[in-house]
LOGULO-394922 format. One line per 5 residues: number of its first residue (from 1); their letters; for each residue x, y, z of N, C-alpha, C. Coordinates in Angstrom, 3 decimals. Layout:
REM residues N
NUM> A> X Y Z X Y Z X Y Z  ... $
***
This chain:
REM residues 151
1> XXXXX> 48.502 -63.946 -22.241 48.333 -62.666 -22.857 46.881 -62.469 -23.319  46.426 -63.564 -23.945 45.086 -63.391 -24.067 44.072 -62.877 -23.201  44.712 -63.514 -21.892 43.343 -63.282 -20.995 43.501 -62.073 -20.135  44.638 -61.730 -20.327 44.611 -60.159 -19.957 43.756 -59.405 -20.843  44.090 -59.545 -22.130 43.270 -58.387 -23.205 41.745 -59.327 -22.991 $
6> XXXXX> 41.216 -59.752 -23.160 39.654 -60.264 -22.813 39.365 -59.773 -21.383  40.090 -59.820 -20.329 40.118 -58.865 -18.723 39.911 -57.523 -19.209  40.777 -57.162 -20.047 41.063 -55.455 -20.401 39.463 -55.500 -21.389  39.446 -55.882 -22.059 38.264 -55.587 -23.134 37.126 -55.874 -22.301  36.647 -56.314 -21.196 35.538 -56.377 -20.401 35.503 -55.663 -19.503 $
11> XXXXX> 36.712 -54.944 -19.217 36.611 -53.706 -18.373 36.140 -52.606 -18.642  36.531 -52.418 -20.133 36.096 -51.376 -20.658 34.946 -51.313 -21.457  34.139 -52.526 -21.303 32.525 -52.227 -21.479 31.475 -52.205 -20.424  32.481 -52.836 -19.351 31.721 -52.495 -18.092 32.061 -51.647 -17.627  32.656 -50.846 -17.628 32.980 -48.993 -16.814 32.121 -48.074 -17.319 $
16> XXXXX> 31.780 -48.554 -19.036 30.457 -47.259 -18.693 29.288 -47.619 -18.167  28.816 -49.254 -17.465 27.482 -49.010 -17.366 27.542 -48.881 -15.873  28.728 -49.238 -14.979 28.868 -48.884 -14.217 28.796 -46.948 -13.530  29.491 -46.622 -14.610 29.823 -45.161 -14.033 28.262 -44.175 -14.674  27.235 -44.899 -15.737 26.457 -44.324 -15.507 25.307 -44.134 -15.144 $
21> XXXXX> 25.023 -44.844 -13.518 24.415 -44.680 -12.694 24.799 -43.076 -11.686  25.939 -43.300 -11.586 27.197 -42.370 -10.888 26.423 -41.102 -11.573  26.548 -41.025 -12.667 26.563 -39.852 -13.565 25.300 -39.535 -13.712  24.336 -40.288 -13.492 22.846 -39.732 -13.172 22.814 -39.442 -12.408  23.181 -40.230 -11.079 23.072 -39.445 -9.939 23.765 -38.035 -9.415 $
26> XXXXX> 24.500 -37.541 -10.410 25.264 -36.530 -9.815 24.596 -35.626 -10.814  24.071 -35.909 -11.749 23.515 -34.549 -12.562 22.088 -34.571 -11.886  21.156 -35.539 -11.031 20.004 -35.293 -10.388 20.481 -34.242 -9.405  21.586 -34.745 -9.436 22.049 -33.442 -7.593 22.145 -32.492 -7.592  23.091 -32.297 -9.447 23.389 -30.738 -9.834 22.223 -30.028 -10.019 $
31> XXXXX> 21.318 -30.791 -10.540 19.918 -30.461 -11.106 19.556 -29.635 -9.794  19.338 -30.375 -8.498 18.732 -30.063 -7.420 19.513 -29.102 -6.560  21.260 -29.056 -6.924 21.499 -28.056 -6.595 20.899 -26.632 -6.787  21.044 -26.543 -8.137 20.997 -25.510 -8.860 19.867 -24.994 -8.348  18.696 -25.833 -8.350 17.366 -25.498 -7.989 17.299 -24.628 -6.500 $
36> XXXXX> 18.226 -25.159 -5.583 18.387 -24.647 -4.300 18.932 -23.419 -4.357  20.017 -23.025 -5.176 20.218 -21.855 -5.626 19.620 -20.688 -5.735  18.560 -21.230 -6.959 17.424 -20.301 -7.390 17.014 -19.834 -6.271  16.413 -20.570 -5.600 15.752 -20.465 -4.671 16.112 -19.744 -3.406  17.290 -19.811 -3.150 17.940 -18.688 -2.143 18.451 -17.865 -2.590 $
41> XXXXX> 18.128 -17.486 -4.007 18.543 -16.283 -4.618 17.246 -15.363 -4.387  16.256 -16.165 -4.133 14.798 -15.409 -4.379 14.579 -14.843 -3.415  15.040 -16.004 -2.211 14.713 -15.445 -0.679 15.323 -14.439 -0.750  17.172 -14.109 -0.779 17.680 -13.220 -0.808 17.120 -11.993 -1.240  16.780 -11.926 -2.633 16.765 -10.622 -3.440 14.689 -10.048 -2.305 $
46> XXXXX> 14.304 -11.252 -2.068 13.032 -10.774 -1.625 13.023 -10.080 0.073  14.800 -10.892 1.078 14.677 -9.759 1.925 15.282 -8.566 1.745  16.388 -8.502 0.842 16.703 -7.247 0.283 15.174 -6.120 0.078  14.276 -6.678 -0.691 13.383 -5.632 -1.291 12.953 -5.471 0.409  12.514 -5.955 1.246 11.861 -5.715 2.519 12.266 -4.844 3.562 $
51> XXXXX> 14.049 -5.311 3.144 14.672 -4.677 4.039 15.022 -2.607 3.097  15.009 -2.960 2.122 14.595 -1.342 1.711 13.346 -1.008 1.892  12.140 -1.388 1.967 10.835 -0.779 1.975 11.006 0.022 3.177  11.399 -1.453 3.910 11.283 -0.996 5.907 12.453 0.255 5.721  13.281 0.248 5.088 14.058 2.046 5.666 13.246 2.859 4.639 $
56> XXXXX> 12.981 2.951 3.966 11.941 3.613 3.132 10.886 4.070 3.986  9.912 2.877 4.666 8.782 3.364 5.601 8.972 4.209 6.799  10.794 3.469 7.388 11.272 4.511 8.343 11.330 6.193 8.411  11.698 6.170 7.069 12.470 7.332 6.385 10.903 8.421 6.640  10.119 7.961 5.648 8.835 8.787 5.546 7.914 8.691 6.794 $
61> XXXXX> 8.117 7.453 7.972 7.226 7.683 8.348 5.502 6.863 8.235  6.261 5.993 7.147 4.858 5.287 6.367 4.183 4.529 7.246  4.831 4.145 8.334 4.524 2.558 9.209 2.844 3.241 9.539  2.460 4.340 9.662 1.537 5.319 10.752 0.306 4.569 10.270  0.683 4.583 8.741 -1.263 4.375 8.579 -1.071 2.657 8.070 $
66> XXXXX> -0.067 1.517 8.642 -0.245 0.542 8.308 -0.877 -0.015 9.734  -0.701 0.890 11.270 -1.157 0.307 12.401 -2.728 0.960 12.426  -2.855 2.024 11.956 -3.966 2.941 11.631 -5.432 2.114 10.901  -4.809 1.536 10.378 -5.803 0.545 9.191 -6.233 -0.334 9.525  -5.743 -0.982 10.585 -6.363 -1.948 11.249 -7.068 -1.944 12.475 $
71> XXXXX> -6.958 -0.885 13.106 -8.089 -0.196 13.276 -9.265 0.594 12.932  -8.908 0.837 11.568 -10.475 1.533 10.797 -10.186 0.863 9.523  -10.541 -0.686 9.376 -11.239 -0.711 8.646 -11.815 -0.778 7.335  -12.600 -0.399 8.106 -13.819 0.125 7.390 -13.439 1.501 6.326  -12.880 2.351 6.642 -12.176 3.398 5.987 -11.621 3.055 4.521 $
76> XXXXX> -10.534 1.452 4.638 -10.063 1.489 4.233 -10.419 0.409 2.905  -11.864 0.031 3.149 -12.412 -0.866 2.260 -12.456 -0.465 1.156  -12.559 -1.321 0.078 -12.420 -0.955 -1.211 -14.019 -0.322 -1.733  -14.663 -0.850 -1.060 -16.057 -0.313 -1.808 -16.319 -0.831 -3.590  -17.429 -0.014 -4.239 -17.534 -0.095 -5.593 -16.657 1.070 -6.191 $
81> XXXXX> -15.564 0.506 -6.590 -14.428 1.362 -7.179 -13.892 0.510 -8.212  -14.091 0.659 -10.046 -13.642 0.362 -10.702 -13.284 1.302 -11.718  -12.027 0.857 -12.564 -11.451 1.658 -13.291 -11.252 1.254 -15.113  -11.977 2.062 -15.746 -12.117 1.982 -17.262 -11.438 1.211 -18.213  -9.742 0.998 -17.047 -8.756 0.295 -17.315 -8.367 -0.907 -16.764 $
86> XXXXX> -7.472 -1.813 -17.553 -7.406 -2.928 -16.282 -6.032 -2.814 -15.915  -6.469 -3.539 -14.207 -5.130 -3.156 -13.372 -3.613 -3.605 -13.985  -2.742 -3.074 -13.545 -1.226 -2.877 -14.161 -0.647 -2.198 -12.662  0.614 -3.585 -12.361 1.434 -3.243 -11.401 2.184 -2.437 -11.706  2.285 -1.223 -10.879 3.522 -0.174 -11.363 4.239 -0.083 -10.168 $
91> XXXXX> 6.334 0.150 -10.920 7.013 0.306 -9.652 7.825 1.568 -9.730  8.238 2.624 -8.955 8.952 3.566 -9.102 10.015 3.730 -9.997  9.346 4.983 -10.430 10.305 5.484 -11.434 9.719 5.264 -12.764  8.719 4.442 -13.246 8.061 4.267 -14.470 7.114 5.670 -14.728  7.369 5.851 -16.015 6.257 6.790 -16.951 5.155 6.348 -16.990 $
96> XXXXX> 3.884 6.805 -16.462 2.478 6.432 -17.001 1.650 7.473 -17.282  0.532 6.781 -18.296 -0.217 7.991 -19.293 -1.134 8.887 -18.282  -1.378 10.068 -18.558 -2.431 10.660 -17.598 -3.362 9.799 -17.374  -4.165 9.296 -17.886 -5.223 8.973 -17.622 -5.381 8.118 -16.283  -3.873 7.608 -15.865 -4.066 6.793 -14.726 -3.794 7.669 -13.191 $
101> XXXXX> -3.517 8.869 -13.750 -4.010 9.463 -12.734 -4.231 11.039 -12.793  -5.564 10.596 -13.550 -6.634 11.819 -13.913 -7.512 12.103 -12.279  -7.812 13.627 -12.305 -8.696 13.920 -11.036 -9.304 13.173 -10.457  -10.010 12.210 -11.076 -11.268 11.758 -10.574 -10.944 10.091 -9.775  -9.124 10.032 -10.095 -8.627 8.926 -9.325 -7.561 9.495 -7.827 $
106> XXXXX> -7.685 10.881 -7.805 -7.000 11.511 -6.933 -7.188 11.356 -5.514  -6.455 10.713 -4.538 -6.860 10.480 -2.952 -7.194 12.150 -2.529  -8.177 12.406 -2.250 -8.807 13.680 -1.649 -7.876 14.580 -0.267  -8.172 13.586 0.597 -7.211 13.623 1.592 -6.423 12.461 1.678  -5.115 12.655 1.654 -3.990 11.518 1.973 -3.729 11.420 3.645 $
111> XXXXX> -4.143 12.932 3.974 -4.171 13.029 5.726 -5.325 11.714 6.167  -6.116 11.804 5.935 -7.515 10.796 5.923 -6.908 9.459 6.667  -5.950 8.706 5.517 -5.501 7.661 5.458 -4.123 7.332 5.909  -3.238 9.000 6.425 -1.866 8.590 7.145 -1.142 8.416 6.160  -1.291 9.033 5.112 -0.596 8.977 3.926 0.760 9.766 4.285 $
116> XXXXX> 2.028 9.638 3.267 3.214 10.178 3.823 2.320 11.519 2.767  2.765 13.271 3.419 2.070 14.066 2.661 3.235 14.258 1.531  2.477 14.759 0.400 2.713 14.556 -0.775 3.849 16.077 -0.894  4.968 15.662 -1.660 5.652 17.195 -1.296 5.600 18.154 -2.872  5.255 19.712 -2.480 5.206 20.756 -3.529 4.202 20.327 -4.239 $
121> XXXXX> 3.752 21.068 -4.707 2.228 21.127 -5.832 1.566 20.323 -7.280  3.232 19.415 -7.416 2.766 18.928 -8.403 3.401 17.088 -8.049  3.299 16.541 -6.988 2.910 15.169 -6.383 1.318 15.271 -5.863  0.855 14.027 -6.328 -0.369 13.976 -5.805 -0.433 12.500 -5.434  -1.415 11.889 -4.591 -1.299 10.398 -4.324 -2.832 10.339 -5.589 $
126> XXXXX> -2.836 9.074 -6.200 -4.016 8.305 -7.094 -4.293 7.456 -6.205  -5.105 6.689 -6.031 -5.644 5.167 -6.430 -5.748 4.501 -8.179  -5.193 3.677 -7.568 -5.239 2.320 -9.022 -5.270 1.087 -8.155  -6.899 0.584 -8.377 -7.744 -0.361 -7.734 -7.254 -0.210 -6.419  -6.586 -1.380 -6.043 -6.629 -1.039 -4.342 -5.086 -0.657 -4.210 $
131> XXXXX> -4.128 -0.435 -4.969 -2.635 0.392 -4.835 -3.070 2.064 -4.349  -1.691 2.616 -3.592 -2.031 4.052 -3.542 -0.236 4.259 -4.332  -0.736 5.282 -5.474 0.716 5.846 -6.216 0.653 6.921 -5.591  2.172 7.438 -5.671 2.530 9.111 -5.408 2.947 9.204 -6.959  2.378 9.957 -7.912 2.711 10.700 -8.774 2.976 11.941 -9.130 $
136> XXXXX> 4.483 11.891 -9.939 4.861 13.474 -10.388 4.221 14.157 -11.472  3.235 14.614 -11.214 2.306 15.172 -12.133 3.314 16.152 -13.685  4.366 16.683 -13.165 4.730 17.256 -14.398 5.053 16.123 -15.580  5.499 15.097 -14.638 6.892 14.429 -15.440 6.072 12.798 -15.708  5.011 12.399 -14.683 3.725 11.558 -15.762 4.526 10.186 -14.620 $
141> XXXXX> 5.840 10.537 -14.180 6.669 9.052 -12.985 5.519 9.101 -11.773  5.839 7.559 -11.548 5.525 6.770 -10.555 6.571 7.182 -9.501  6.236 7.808 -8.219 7.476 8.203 -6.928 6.916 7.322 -6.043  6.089 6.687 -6.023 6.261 5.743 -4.877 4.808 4.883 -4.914  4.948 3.977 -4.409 3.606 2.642 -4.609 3.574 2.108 -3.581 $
146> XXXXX> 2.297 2.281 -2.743 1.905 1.325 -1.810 1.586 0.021 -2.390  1.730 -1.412 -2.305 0.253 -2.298 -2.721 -0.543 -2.694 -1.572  -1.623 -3.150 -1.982 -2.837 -3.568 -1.611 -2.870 -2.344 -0.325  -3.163 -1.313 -0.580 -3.286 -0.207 0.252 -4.870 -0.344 0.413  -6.063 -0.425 -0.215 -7.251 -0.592 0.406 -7.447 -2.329 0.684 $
151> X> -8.707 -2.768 1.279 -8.497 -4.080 1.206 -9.209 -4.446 0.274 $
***
């Protein structure tokens, strides 16, 4: 009887150092699961955004001045163009203050550049650094954002 309970009582101080190797190794995995997760959550949500731009670009038409641009250029260089402000990514549908798109940041011609044209009298396209916005001038929203539209 004894040497059963001394069997039993050494079993049960060796099962935890046994099982926690086990148990590291399976929370390194979960760890690394999880991580894989993330990570094809990102891919996911990032061809989602691509795969709306592309019917977006369909829709308007936008593709025109992305084959356009690489053929001129030069057109599309940034030049000495800086702004009073510092840059701030904006995405549709956000409120921004006039000032970011006061006259003197206004694309002249959007025809120029194959721009989708701007609809009724109060959309206009800006520049903000090298982005091109479509803004609703009454209402101060962001309707649409190229990035890195100059180079």
């Amino acid at each position: 009887m004894r040497k059963i309970l001394l069997a039993a009582l050494a079993a049960t101080i060796a099962l935890p150092a046994v099982a926690a190797p086990a148990m590291a190794q399976s929370a390194r995995e979960l760890r690394r699961d999880r991580q894989d997760i993330r990570e094809e959550r990102r891919d996911l949500n990032r061809a989602q955004r691509n795969y709306r731009e592309n019917l977006r670009d369909r829709a308007w038409g936008r593709n025109d001045w992305r084959a356009y641009r690489q053929g001129h250029r030069n057109l599309y260089a940034r030049g000495n163009w800086n702004a009073p402000f510092r840059y701030q990514a904006f995405r549709p549908g956000l409120a921004i203050g006039r000032p970011y798109y006061a006259q003197r940041y206004w694309i002249a011609n959007p025809g120029r550049y194959r721009l989708p044209p701007a609809r009724g009298g109060y959309q206009r396209w800006v520049r903000h650094y090298n982005d091109a916005l479509l803004i609703d001038q009454r209402r101060g929203r962001v309707i649409d954002v190229i990035r890195n539209f100059y180079w």
